[in-house]
C-alpha positions as CSV (number, residue, x, y, z in Angstrom):
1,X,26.0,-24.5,-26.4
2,X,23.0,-25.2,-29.0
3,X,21.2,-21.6,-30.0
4,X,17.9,-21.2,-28.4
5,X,19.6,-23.3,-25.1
6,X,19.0,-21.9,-21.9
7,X,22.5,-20.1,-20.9
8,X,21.7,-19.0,-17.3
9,X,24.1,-20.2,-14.5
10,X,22.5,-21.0,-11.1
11,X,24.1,-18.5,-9.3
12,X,21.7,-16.3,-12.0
13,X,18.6,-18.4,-12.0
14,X,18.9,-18.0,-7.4
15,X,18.7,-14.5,-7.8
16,X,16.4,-14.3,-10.4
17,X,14.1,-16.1,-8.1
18,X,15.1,-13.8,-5.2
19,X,14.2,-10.6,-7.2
20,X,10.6,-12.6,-7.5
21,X,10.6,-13.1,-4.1
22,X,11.1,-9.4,-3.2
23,X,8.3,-8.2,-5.6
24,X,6.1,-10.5,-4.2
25,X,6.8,-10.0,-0.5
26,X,7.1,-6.1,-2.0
27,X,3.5,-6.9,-3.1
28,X,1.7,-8.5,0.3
29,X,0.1,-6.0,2.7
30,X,2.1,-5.8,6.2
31,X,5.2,-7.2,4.8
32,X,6.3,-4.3,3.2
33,X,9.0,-3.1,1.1
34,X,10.9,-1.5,3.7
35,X,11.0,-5.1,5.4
36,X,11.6,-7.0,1.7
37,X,14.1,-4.7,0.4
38,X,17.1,-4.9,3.3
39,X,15.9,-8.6,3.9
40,X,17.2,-9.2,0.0
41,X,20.1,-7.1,0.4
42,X,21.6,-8.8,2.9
43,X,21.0,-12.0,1.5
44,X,23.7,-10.9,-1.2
45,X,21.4,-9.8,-3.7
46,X,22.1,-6.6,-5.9
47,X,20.8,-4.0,-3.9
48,X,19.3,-2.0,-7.2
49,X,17.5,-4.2,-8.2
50,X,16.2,-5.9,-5.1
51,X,15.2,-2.3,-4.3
52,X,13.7,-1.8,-7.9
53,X,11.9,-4.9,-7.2
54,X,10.5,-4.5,-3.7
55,X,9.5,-1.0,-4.7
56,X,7.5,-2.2,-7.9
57,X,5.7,-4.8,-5.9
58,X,4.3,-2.5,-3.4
59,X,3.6,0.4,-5.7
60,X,1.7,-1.8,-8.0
61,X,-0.7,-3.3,-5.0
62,X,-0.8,0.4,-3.7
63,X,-2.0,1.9,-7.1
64,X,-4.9,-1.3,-7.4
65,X,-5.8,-1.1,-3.6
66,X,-6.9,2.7,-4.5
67,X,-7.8,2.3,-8.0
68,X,-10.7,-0.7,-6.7
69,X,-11.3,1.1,-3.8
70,X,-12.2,4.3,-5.0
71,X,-14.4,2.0,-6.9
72,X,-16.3,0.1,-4.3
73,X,-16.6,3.4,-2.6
74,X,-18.5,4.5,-5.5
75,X,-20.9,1.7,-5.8
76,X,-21.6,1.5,-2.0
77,X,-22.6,5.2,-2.1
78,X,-24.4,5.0,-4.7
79,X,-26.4,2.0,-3.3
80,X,-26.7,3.7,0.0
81,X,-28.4,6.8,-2.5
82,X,-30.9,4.0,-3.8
83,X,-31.7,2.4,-0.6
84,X,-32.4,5.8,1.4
85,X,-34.6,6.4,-1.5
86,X,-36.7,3.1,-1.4
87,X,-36.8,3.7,2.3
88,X,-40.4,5.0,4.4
89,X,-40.5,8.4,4.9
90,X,-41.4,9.5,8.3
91,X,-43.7,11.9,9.1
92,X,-41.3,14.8,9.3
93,X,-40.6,13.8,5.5
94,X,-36.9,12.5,6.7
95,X,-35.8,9.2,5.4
96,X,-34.8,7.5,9.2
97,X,-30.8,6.9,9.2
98,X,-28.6,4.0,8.4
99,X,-28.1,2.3,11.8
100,X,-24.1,2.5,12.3
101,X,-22.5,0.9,15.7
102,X,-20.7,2.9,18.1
103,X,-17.8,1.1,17.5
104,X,-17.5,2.0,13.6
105,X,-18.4,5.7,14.5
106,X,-15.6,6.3,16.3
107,X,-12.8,4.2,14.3
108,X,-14.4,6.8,11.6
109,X,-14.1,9.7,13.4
110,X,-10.5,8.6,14.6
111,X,-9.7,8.7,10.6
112,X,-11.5,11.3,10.1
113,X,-9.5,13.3,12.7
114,X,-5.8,11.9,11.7
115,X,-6.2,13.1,8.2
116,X,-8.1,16.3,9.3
117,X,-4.8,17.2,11.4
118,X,-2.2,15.5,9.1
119,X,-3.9,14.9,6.3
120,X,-2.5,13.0,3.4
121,X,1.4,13.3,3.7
122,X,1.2,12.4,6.9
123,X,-1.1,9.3,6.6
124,X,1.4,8.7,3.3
125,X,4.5,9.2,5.2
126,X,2.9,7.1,8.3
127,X,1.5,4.5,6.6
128,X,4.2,2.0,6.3
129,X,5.0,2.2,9.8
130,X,1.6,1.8,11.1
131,X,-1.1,0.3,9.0
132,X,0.6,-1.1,5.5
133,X,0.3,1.0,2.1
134,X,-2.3,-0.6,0.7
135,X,-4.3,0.1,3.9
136,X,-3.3,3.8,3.6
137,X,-4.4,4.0,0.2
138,X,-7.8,2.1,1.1
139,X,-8.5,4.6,4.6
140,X,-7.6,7.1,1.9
141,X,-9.9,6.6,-0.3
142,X,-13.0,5.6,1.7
143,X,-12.9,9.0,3.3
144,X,-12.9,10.5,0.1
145,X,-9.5,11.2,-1.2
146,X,-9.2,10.3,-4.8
147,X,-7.6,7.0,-6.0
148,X,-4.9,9.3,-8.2
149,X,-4.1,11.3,-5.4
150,X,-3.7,8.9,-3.1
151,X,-1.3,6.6,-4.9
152,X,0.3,9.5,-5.2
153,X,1.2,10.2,-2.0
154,X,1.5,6.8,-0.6
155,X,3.5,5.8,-3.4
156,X,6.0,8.9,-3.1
157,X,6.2,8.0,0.7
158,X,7.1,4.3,-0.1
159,X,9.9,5.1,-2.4
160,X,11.4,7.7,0.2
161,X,10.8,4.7,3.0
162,X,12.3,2.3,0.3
163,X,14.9,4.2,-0.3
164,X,15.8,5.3,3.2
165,X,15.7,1.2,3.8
166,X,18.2,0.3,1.2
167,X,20.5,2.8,2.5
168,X,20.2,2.2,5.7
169,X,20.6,-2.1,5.0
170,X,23.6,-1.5,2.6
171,X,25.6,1.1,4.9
172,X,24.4,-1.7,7.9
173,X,26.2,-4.2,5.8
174,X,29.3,-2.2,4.9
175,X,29.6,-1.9,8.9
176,X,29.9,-5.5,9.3
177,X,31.9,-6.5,6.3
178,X,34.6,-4.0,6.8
């Protein structure tokens, strides 16, 4: 072989592109790790890193879901402050209330309730089942939670569900080979 030549085999190069596969599908919201990560294992790759992988995807779109959401959070309080402000004052001296629908009250309320009785672990620890991790993070930080804290938890919950997954696909796949 010439130096500089590529020297990959294409048994390397397929599960190269499988590891790239796993991040991204690691990386999408609702197809989540702990779907990505046995998936690649039992297409034969190596389970560390397909774990590795998977795991990096989805904590990397967990950590900008918060990080932009705490954001946007931010800025629509903030422009909620300056329209309130700008708005007519009535004659009790009360700026009138945002109109919110009856709907959005009570899918805030139900939030507001789930992470008033389990609070952050257990919307963490739920999250992958239910809604996606990036969701979680986002739910998490529009009620308030900070973006730190909440990758935090989510992301420690995804590498115990990632975890737990690649256990449970490898042992699955000892059980059939043997």
């Amino acid at each position: 072989m010439l130096p500089g030549r590529n020297t990959h085999t294409g048994a390397e190069a397929v599960e190269i592109g499988g590891l790239i596969g796993v991040f991204l599908g690691g990386a999408l919201p609702w197809l989540e790790a702990i779907i990505v990560i046995p998936a690649g294992i039992v297409a034969g790759l190596n389970p560390i890193a397909v774990t590795v992988a998977g795991l990096t995807g989805n904590l990397l779109t967990v950590a900008l879901t918060a990080y932009y959401g705490e954001r946007l959070r931010h800025w629509w309080l903030d422009r909620r402050a300056r329209r309130a402000a700008r708005a007519p004052v009535d004659t009790a001296g009360t700026a009138p209330p945002a109109p919110v629908s009856e709907r959005a009250a009570a899918r805030r309320e139900r939030i507001r309730r789930i992470l008033n009785r389990w609070g952050m672990p257990g919307l963490a620890v739920l999250g992958p089942l239910g809604i996606g991790t990036q969701l979680s993070a986002a739910v998490a930080v529009s009620m308030g939670v900070t973006a730190r804290r909440a990758t935090v938890w989510v992301g420690t919950a995804t590498l115990a569900w990632g975890a737990l997954a690649a256990g449970l696909a490898i042992a699955g796949m000892d059980l059939f080979v043997s």
